[in-house]
N, C-alpha and C positions, 0 to 999 in steps of 0.2 A: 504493500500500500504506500502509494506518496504520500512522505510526508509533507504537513504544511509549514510554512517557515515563520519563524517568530515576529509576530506582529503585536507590537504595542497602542492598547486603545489608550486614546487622549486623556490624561488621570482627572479632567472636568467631567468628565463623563460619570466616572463612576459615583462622583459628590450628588448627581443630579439622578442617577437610575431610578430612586423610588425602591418600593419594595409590593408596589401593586399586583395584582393578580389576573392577567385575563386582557384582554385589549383594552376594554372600557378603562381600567385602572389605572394606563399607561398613560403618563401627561410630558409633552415633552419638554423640555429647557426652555423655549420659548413660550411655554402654557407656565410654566412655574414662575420665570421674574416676571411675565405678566399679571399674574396671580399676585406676586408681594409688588407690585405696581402700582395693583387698581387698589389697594388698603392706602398705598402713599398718597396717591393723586386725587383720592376722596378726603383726603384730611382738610382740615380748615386750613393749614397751613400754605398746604398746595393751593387751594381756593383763593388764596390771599397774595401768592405768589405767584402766581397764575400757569403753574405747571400742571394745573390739572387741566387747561386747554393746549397745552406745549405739544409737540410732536411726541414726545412722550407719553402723554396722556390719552393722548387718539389710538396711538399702539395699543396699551393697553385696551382700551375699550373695545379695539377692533379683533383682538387674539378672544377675549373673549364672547362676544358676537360669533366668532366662526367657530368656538366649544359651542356654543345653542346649534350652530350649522350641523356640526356632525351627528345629533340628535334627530332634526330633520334630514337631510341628505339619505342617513342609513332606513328610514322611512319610506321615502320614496323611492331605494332600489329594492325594498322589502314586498312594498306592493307593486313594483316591477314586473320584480323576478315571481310574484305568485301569479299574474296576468299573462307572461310567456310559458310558465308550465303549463297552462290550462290550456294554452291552444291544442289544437287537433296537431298532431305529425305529420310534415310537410308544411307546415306554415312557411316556411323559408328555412336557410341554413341559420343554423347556432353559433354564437361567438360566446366561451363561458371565459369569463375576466377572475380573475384571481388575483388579493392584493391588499393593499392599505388606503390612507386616506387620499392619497393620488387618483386609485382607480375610481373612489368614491365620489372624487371630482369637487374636495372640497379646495376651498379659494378662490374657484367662480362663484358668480352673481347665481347659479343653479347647479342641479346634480348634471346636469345634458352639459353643462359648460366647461365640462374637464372632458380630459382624453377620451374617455371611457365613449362620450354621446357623439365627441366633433368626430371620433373615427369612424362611430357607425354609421353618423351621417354620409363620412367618404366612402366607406364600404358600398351604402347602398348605389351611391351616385355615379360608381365606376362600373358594379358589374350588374347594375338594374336590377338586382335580387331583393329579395324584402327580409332581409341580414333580420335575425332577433338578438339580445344581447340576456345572457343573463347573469346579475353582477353580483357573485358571491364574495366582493372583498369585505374588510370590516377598516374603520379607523383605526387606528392606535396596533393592527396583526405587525405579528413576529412571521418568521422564515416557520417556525413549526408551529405557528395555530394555519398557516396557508396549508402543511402537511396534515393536520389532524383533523382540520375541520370546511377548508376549503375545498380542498383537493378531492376527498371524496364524494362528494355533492355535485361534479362536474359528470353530467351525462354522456353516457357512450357516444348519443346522437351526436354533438359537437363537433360542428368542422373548422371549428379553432378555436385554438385556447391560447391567452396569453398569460405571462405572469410579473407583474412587477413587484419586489418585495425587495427588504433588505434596510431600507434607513432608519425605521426603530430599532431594529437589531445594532445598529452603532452603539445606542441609547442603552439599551435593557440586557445586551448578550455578551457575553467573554468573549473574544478572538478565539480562546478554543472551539466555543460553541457556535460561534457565526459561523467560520469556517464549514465545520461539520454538519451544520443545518444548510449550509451552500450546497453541499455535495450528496447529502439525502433528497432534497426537494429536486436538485435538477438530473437524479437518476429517478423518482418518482412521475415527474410531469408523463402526461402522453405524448407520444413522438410526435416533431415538427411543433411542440410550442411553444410561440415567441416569448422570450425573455427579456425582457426590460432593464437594464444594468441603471447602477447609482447615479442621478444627477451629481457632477464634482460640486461640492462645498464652496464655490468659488464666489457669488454674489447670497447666497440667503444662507442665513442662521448669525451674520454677523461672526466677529471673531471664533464664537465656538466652532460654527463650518469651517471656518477656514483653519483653523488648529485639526481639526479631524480632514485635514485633504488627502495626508500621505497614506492616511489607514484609508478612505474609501478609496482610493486608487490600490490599493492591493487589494480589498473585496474585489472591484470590477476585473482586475487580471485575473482573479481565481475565477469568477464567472465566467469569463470570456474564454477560461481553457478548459473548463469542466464542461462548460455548451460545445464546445466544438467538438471534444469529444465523444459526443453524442450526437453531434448533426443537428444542435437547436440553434436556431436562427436569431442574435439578439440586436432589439434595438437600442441603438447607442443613445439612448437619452443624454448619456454625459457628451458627446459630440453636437445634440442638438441645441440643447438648453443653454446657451450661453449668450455672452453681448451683441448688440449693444440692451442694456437692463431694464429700459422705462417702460414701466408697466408693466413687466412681468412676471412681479412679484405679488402676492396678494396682502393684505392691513397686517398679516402677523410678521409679513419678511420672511416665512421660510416655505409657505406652501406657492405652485407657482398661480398667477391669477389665469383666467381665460384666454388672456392671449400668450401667456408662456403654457399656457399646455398645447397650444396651437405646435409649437418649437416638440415637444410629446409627440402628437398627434403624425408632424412628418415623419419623426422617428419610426415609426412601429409602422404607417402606411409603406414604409420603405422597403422592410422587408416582411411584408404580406404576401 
């Protein structure tokens, strides 16, 4: 067995993991100092100093707005994905999404406003099919809740599946364990589905992405040799996703907004 080579996660990471349970539990760095933000910028103090209207202050309000989002978003692909099983067989071909709050499509103005809607829109439009989408990601998934409880929910019928995963595992996993959950999920998937590699750290999360650049560049090399060895096809989102930045970032700074999932969206039509 190859071994994997010693990789050091960023020691901010670990101060910030939590000890949550389950995806819902999972809040990232960017949900947490916005969390001890909105307690400062509600102060009379802030009020008086006028940091609670500061760019500062809007952040905050805005990270937590897009927590309410992910309550609604997961809603709405809930009674989705129960509207698409119901159809008769043959309704069109299947695309089953597998993933975290990317695929959920949060940081647009809608759940259709992230990858997940702008690609089925392109699906449909290129090969005139009536493409259905069923979206079994969750907010806040790891690399093994995609294994435990994505993955097998993905119907035989399915004539594509993609997968993006991997950026709370920064957050929540060991380098031993990310690694290793690398190389279980992408010997798991069904043949031919696309993989979605790490957006680089290089504009959102602020200083913490960019301190974690050199570890997500060694995840994305280990995906990118563990897919090939397999003959998975992956979208280079870290290729796509980059400057020039305005506006495509969404109010938290680290999810991308609708027109940076547009940058998503070429990626993964590229290699459909």
């Amino acid at each position: 067995m190859q071994r994997i080579a010693a990789v050091s996660r960023p020691s901010w990471t670990l101060s910030l993991s939590g000890s949550g349970s389950g995806s819902e539990g999972r809040r990232s760095p960017v949900e947490i100092v916005a969390n001890v933000g909105t307690y400062v910028t509600r102060s009379p103090a802030a009020q008086f100093s006028g940091l609670r209207g500061g760019s500062f202050g809007r952040w905050a309000d805005g990270v937590a707005s897009m927590r309410a989002d992910c309550v609604t978003f997961a809603e709405h692909w809930q009674a989705h994905n129960e509207w698409v099983l119901s159809q008769p067989a043959g309704s069109g071909p299947l695309w089953a999404v597998l993933g975290d709050s990317t695929a959920q499509g949060l940081g647009a103005p809608t759940p259709e406003g992230g990858y997940v809607g702008q690609v089925l829109a392109v699906l449909r439009e290129q090969t005139h099919l009536p493409w259905q989408v069923l979206n079994l990601s969750a907010s806040g998934a790891l690399i093994r809740d995609v294994l435990h409880e994505q993955l097998p929910r993905v119907p035989d019928s399915a004539a594509l599946v993609t997968c993006g995963i991997g950026v709370n595992d920064v957050l929540f996993a060991g380098p031993g364990r990310l690694f290793a959950d690398v190389r279980a999920l992408l010997a798991a998937v069904p043949d031919h589905t696309v993989v979605l590699d790490l957006p680089l750290p290089l504009k959102y999360g602020g200083l913490f992405g960019r301190a974690s650049l050199p570890y997500v560049t060694r995840i994305n090399r280990t995906l990118h040799e563990v897919a090939a060895s397999r003959g998975l096809p992956v979208a280079r989102i870290s290729a796509h996703f980059g400057p020039p930045w305005d506006g495509k970032l969404a109010c938290d700074n680290f999810h991308p907004s609708q027109k940076g999932y547009r940058d998503w969206t070429r990626a993964v039509i590229r290699v459909i």
